[in-house]
N, C-alpha and C positions, 0 to 999 in steps of 0.2 A: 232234293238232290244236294250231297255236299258239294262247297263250293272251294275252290284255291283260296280264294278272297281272305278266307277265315284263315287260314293258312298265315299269312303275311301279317293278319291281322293280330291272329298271338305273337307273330314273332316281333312286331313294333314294339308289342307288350314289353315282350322276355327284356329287348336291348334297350329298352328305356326306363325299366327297373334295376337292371342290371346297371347300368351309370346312376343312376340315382345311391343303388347300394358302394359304389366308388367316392362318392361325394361322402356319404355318410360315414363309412370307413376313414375316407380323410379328416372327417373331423373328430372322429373319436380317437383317432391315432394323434393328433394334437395336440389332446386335450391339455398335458403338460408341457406343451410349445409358449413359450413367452411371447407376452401379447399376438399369439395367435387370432385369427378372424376364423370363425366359424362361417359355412358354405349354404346355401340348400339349392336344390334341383326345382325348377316347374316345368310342368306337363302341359300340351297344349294336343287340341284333335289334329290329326292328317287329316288330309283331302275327301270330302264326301263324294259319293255318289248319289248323281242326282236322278232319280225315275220319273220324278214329276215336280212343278214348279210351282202347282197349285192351281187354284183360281180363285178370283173375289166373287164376293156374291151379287145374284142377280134380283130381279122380281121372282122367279121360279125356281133360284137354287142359294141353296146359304152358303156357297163357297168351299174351297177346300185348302188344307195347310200343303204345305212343300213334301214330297217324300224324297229323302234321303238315309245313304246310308252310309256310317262312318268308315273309313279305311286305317284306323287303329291311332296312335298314340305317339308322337315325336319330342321331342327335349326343345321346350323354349327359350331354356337358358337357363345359368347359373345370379343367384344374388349373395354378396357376403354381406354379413352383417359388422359392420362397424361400430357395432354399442364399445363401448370401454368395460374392459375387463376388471377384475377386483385386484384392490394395488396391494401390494404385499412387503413389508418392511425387511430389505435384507442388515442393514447395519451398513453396509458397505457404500461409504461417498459419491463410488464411482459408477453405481448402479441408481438409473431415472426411469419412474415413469408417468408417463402424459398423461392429464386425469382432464380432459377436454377432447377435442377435435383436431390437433394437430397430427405432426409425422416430424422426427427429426429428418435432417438431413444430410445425406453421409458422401462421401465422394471415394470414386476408385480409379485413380487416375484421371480422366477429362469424365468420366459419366458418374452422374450426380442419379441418388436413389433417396428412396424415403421407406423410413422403418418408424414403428412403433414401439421394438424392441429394445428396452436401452439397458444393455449388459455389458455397458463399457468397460475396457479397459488403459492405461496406457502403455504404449510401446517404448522402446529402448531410446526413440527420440521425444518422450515424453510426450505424445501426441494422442489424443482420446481416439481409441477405436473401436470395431465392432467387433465382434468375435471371429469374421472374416478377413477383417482387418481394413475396411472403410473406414478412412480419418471422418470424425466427426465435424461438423460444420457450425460456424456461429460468428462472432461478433470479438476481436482482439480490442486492447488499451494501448493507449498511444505513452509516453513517457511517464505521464501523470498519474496513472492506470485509471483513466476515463474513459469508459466505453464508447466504441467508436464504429457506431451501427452504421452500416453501407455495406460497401465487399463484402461475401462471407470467406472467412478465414478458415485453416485448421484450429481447432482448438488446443493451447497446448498447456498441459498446467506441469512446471518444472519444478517438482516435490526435491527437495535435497541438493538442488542447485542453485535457485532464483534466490538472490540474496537482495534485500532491503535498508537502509539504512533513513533514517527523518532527522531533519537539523531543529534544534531547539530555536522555538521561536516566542516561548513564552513561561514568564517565572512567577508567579506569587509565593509572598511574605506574610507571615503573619507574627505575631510578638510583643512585645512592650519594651517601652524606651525608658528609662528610669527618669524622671525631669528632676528628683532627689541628688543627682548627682551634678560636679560642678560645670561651670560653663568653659569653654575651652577658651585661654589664653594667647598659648603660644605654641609654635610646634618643636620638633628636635631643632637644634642649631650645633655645628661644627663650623671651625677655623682650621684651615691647613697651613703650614708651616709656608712662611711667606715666600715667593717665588720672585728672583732676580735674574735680567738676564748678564751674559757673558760678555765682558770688554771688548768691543768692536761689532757688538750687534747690532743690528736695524734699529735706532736710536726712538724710546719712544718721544711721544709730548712732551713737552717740559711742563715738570713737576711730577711726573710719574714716573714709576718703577718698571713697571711693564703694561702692555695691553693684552687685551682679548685676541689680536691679530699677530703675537707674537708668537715665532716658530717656536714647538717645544724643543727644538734642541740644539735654541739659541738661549736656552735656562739655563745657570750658572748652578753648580753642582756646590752648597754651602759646605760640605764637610770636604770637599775637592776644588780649591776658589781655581778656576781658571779653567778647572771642565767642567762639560758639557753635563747635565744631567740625567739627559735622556739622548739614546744616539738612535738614527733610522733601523729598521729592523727589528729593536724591541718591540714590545707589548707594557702597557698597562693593565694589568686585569686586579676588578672588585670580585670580591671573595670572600665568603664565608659572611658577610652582613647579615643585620637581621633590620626586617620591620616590625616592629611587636612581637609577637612571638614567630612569626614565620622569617624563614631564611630569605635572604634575595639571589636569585639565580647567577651563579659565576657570567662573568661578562669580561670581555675586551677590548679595547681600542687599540688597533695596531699602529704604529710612531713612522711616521716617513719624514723628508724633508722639508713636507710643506702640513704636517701636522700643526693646529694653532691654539693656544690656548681654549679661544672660544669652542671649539671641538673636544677639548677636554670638559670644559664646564657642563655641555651638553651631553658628553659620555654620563659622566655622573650623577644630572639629573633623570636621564632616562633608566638607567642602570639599577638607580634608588628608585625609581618609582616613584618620583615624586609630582603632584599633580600641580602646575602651574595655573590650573584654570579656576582657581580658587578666589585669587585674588590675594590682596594684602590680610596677616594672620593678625588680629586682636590687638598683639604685642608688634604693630606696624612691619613687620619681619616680611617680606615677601616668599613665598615657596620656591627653591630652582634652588640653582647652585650660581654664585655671581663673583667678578673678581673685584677687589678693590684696586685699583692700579696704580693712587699714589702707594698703599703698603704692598703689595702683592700678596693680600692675603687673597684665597678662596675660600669664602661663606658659603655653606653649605645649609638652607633651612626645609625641615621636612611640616608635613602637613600638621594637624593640629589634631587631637586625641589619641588617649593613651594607646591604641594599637598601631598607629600611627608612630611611635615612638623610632626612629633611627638608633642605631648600636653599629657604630662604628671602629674598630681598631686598627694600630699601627698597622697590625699585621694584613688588615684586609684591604688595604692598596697596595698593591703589587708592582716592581717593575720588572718583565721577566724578557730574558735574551731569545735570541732567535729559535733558538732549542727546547724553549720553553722554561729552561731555570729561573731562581731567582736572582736579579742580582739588585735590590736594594728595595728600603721601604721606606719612601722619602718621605711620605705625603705630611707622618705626625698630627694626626686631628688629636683636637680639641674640645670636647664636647664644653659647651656654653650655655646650654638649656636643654632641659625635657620638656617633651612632647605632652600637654595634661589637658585634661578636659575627657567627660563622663562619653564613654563609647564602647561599641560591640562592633565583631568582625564574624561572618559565617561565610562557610565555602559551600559552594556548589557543585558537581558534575556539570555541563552539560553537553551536547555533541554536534560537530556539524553536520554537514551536509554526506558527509561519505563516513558519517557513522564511529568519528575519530575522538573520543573524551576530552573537553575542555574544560580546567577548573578556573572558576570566577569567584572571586574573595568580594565580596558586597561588606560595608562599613557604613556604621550612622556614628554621627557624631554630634552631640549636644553643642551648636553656637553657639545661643541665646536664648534668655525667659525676660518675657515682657507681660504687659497685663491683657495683650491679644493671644498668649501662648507660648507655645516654644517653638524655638528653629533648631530642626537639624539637619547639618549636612550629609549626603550619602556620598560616598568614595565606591568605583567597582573598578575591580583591577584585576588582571588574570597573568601568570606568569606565561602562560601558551600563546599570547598574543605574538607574533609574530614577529612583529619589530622591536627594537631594543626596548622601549619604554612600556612597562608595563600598566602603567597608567590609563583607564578606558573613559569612565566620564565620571561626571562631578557636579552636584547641585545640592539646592536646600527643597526640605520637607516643613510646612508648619505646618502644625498643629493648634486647635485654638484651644481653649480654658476647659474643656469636658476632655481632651487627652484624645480628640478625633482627628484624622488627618483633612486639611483645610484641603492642600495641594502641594504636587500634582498628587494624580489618581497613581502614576505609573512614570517612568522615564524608562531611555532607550539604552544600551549597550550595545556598543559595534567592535566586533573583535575581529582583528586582523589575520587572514589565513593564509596570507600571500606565499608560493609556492608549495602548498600543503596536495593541491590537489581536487580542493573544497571550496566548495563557493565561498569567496570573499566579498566582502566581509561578513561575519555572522551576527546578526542583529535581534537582538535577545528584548523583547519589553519585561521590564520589572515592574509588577503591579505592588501597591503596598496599600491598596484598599480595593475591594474585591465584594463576590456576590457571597463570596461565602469563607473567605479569610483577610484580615485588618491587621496590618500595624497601629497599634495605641502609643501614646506618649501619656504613661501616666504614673503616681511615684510608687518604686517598687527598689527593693531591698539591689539588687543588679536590672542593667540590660537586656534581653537576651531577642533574639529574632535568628528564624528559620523559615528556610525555605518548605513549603508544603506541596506546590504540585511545580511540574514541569514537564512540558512535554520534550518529543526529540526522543530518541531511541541510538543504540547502536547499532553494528552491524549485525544482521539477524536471518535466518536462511529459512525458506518456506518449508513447512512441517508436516500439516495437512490441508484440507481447501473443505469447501462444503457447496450446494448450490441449492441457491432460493427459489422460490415460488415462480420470481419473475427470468429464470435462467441466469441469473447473476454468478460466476461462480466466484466464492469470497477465500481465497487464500490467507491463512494462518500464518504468521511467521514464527521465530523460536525468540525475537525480542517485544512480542508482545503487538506487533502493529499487525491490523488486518488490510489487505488490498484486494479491490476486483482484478484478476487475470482475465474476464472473457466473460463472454452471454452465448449461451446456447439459443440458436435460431429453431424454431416450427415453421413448417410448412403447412397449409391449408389447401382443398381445395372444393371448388363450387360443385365436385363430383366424386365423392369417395371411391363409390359404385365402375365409376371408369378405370381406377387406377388397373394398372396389369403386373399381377404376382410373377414376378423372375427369383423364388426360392431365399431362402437366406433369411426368411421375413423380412426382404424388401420388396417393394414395389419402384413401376417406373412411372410415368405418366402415361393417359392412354389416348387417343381420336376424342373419346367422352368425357373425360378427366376434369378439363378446362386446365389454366396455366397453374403454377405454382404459386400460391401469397406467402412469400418471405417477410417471418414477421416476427416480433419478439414473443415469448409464453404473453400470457394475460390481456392477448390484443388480438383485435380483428375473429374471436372466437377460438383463438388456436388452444385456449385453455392454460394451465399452470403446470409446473414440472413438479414432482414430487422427488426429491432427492434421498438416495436411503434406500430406494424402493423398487420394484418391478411389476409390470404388471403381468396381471397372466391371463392365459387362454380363457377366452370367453365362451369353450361351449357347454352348452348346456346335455350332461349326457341323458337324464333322463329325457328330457324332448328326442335326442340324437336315437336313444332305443324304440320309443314308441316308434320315431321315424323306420326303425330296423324293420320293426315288426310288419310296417303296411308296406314296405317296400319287397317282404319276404314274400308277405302275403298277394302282392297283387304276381311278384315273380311266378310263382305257386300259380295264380289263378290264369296267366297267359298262358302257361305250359298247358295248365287243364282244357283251353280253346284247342289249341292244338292238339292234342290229345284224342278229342271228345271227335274232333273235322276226320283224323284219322282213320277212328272209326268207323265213320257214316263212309267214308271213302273207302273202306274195306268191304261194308256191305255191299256198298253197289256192284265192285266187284262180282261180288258172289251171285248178284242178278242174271251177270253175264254167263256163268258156267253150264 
């Protein structure tokens, strides 16, 4: 007798094939979905019917199994498969994909998702997104650009904006010092036309003409006896000077009533660049500028080597009226000695801190040769120094008898940036023996020394970025420096299988999932980023067709239960007619 049973029993068939062929459809519809997860259906029996339960056996019967009979075929559930798909190189920076076990992690508003998909782009606030527009999540640099794993951040990488600047913090020399040439003597020397003051002035000491504490425009005017030389409101300004062959930068001292000699002396030597910390020159001469006070002359003595040389004219002390004219050129130097002795002068670049060009003039200058070697001293001077005196630092280099530098290895430069904006001060080491460039001191036809590396940079604006194995993302700038902007974070978790698809190729977490492991790429198993790249759908369509075929096939064979029950049900009919 046909039965219903059979009935209900194809039809579990039909609607459990029939989703099975829904799943398969989804995954062959995928198959060019970026890091796509492919799906499959399992099948499990419905409820039996039980007729008998059996029996064990006894002395007199060998026992019998269970009769039952099945009531057809229900869906146990769906499983993705998480294997990693084949990664595919697009060119493009801003495209990742995961070649391990993680899930980026993306944010939309307060709700945090996890994708595998990484076909970032950035948005108009330079922020990594998804194609839905999920900011991406990761790891920001703190001033230093030192990555600064905890919170996770938006990622933001500002191509065409983020601008860079590196202060120079280190110079090497290389070169040779000629020891053939002579030893320095003595440096420039000038005499300026000797200075008296005015009948009824602040009387100096007896036996002198004037002092250091004398107001200048209490100075007796020699082509004018009974005025003033200098009146409040002028200006002094040097001008046009040269040191060696370089110019010395226009300079001024403004004249009020309590302007004093010794403020002129020290205009002068700072103005000249002359380095006081030398000490006494060869020819006993001290470096500065000093007043004699029984004569009122101003001696004027500069440092020792020929680049070193002073070149002073009438014309280049100045005394100029409130308006800035000229109205006289008192001073009349004298030049009394040149500057001689075997030396070399090279310039530098370098920059500070806000990426601003600063040039520093470095000079060696032959002291002394003895039978330990030679001494030279180095002069560094930069006209950008900040304060009047150009003058930075100053020491001796020996050398022993093979033409090697004895000591030091290096000495420091501090140059003053005071109101620039720039870290002050900027302190520069000058190495002159090194792992892979030397100053020598040995004899050669000239001097000659250069600068060969230096670091420090200008100002420079991020150009493009790239990102590493470990999420690092390395930005490029247009002055040559590279910096981290940020670390792209993975998420992990103890349950793939849990996660819950909400479309997008994201997932959320699921009851099964377990928590999130917030973790860097190459840690805790989350695997490496692949930059450049994407991954793609992992299904597999020939498995995905056979799958077609048996799921066609058993559709086909539940309709044929059905079918075949109809039958037998029609017959019986026909018993009743």
């Amino acid at each position: 007798m046909a039965s219903t049973v059979a009935l209900f029993t194809g039809l579990s068939g039909l609607v459990a094939n029939a989703r099975n062929l829904d799943v398969i459809g989804n995954n062959i519809a995928n198959v060019n979905t970026t890091a796509f997860k492919s799906s499959r259906m399992l099948f499990s029996t419905q409820f039996s019917r039980t007729f008998s339960m059996g029996a064990g056996p006894t002395a007199n019967f060998g026992g019998s199994n269970p009769g039952q009979i099945g009531l057809g075929v229900t869906i146990a559930g769906t499983q993705r498969d998480f294997s990693g798909g084949s990664i595919s190189a697009t060119g493009d920076q801003r495209d990742l994909g995961i070649e391990g076990d993680g899930f980026f992690v993306v944010r939309r508003a307060d709700a945090t998702f996890y994708t595998r998909a990484g076909a970032f782009r950035q948005n108009e606030q330079n922020d990594l997104v998804t194609v839905s527009g999920e900011r991406v999540q990761g790891y920001g640099v703190d001033s230093n650009f030192n990555i600064v794993q905890g919170a996770l951040t938006d990622i933001n990488i500002p191509v065409g904006t983020l601008t860079l600047a590196q202060a120079t913090r280190n110079v090497r020399l290389a070169g040779n010092l000629n020891t053939n040439g002579a030893e320095a003597s003595q440096g420039a020397r000038y005499a300026l036309a000797p200075l008296a003051l005015l009948a009824g002035a602040t009387p100096p000491s007896p036996g002198n003409a004037i002092e250091t504490t004398s107001r200048l425009v209490e100075i007796e005017d020699a082509a004018n006896p009974g005025n003033s030389l200098f009146a409040a409101g002028q200006s002094i300004q040097l001008r046009d000077a040269h040191r060696g062959s370089r110019s010395i930068p226009t300079s001024d001292l403004p004249i009020t009533g309590t302007t004093t000699v010794q403020d002129l002396l020290t205009f002068l030597s700072q103005a000249l660049g002359i380095n006081a910390a030398t000490g006494a020159n060869p020819d006993s001469f001290t470096p500065g500028v000093s007043l004699d006070p029984v004569t009122g002359v101003v001696r004027i003595v500069g440092n020792t080597g020929t680049v070193n040389d002073l070149q002073i004219d009438a014309s280049d002390l100045r005394v100029l009226n409130s308006a800035g004219a000229q109205v006289s050129t008192p001073f009349g130097p004298t030049r009394e000695a040149t500057a001689d002795g075997e030396s070399v002068r090279t310039s530098l670049v370098v920059f500070d801190s806000l990426g601003t060009p600063v040039t520093v003039e470095l000079a060696m200058v032959l002291e002394s040769k003895t039978n330990a070697g030679t001494t030279w001293r180095y002069y560094a001077d930069s006209n950008d120094d900040t304060d009047l005196s150009s003058a930075l630092a100053t020491g001796t280099a020996q050398f022993d008898t093979a033409g090697r530098l004895d000591s030091p290895a290096s000495f420091a430069v501090s140059i003053d940036r005071q109101n620039t904006g720039a870290q002050t001060p900027l302190v520069i080491d000058v190495a002159l023996s090194s792992s892979s460039d030397n100053v020598t001191a040995l004899a050669d036809v000239a001097s000659q020394i250069a600068a060969t590396y230096q670091d420090g940079t200008p100002r420079g604006t991020l150009a493009s970025f790239g990102v590493g194995a470990d999420g690092v993302i390395v930005g490029a700038f247009t002055n040559g420096l590279t910096r981290p902007l940020g670390q792209v974070a993975l998420a992990t978790f103890s349950n793939n299988d849990g996660l819950v698809e909400v479309g997008s190729n994201m997932f959320t977490t699921g009851p099964n999932s377990g928590t999130p492991q917030i973790t860097s790429p190459q840690t805790l198993g989350a695997g490496r980023i692949i930059g450049g790249a994407l991954e793609l759908s992992n299904v597999d369509l020939s498995q995905e067709f056979i799958n077609l075929i048996l799921a066609s096939t058993g559709y086909s064979a539940a309709s044929r239960v059905i079918t075949t029950t109809d039958q037998l049900m029609q017959q019986l009919l026909v018993l009743g007619r």
